[in-house]
Steps between C-alpha positions, in 0.01 A plus 500: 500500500825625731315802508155392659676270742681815626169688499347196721845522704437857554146468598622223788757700628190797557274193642744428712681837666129666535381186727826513685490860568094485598590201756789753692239755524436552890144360455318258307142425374349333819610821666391724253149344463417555842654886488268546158214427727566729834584203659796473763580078532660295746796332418324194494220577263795622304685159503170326407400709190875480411477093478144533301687694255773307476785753678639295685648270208878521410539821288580283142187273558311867556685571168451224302092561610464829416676482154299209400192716607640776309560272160106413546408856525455528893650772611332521846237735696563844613395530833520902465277517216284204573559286163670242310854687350447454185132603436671856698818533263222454187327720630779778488675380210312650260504827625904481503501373170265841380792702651745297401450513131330853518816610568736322259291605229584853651896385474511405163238800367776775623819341517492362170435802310682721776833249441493513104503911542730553722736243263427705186505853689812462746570850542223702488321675805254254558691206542731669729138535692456140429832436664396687794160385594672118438715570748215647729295208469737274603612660777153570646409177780126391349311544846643864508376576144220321587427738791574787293287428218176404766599915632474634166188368334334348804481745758593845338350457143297189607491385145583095584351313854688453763426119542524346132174283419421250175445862299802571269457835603640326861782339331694810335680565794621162612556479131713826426698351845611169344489583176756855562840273574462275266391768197869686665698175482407359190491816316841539560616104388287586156702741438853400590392164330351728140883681492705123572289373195591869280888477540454117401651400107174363365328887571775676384476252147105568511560906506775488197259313328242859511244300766328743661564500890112455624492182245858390702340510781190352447604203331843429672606730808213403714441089405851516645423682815197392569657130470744597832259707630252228526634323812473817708152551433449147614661594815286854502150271470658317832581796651189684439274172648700420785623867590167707543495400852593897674276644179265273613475594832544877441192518292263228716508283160350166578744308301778262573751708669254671688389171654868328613555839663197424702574139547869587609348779755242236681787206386251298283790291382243255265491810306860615508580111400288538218583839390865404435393199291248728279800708499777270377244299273435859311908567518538142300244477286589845406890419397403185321265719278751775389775201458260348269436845343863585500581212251189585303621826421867387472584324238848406626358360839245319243814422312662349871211325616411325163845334510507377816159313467700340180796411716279341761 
């Protein structure tokens, strides 16, 4: 229960800096109305549409109004692209979400295997190549491997487009750019979690006992790690729907980041407003999930929670 009241907490906080920070902007949504239609207005006009809207009103009464909206799914009209918010950031979000979990699946098909390996085959050439590419990939900024990659097999072998459509031939290279750093990182934390779990007692027990090493870490090396790995790759699912925003863009995706980029170039802030609550709601919902999925894989947090319902 703590924890879902701190989730809630957490979502207010968001709520509440985003409208803050959208009321200092040096314009508002009277002004940008008129702008979004080519029109120039007096100062008056200006005051007028600001009372019909209800700018005008002490900033918490402004507040209290557009959170209430927000709680009954209103999250306002985008004068920039000429519709209700929300109907625009459903309209996107399923394109995200195809990128989004297109590319996790890509994260967990080669750093799982690729972690194990280079666990089990520390010294040999290829992890040392391993090592280096790892290091590569994390160095590299994603908009300059994303340029890169649209050089290579866009314009000189012309194997991918340019502009990525619906097609999953257009998503491998937005893919292979969000998918790259993470494959890196999490290569690397498989690994140095695989050899903390070998030098542990209960492993060293297992192997006196003649179990074979594939059967070690199939049935106990990896439960373990995949146990502490699990909250990262929470965090990744975050990370990969509210950071494809520069991919996005790059690649003329029309997908969630692609369209606050917009809204923050012609300063549609309904849609910036909203875009940070998608945002946090997918950041929250997402934690809950892997704590809940932590303590079904751990039986000690089982263990925890169990007696603290019987305390209460």
């Amino acid at each position: 229960m703590k924890r879902i009241l701190s989730l809630f907490s957490v979502l207010f906080l968001v709520t509440l800096v985003t409208f803050i920070m959208t009321d200092l902007a040096p314009s508002d949504s009277a002004e940008m109305y008129y702008l979004s239609k080519g029109i120039t207005p007096s100062e008056e006009v200006l005051n007028e549409t600001r009372h019909e809207m209800g700018l005008d009103k002490n900033i918490v009464v402004r507040y209290v109004d557009w959170l209430n909206d927000f709680v009954h799914g209103d999250l306002g009209y985008s004068y920039h692209y000429g519709q209700d918010v929300n109907q625009q950031m459903l309209s996107k979000l399923p394109n995200t979400l195809k990128l989004a979990i297109f590319s996790f699946v890509v994260v967990l098909a080669f750093s799982i295997p690729l972690g194990i390996y280079s666990a089990t085959h520390r010294h040999s050439l290829i992890n040392s190549i391993l090592k280096n590419i790892a290091f590569l990939g994390l160095s590299l900024p994603n908009f300059w491997l994303a340029l890169l990659l649209i050089l290579l097999f866009s314009v000189k072998i012309q194997l991918f487009p340019v502009i990525s459509g619906s097609s999953l031939k257009g998503l491998v290279l937005p893919v292979c750019c969000l998918s790259f750093p993470l494959i890196c990182s999490y290569t690397r934390m498989i690994q140095n979690a695989i050899l903390e779990q070998l030098n542990q007692d209960y492993v060293i027990g297992l192997k006196a006992r003649g179990m074979k090493q594939s059967e070690i870490l199939l049935k106990h090396v990896l439960p373990h790690v995949f146990t502490t790995l699990s909250s990262l790759l929470g965090l990744s699912i975050g990370h990969l729907l509210g950071g494809t925003a520069i991919i996005e863009t790059i690649f003329s995706y029309q997908g969630l980041g692609n369209m606050v980029v917009e809204a923050i170039r012609y300063r549609d802030y309904p849609i910036i407003q909203a875009y940070a609550i998608y945002m946090a709601l997918i950041y929250v919902f997402v934690n809950l999930f892997v704590d809940i999925f932590q303590q079904v894989l751990n039986p000690r947090l089982r263990r925890r929670f169990n007696e603290k319902k019987v305390k209460n």
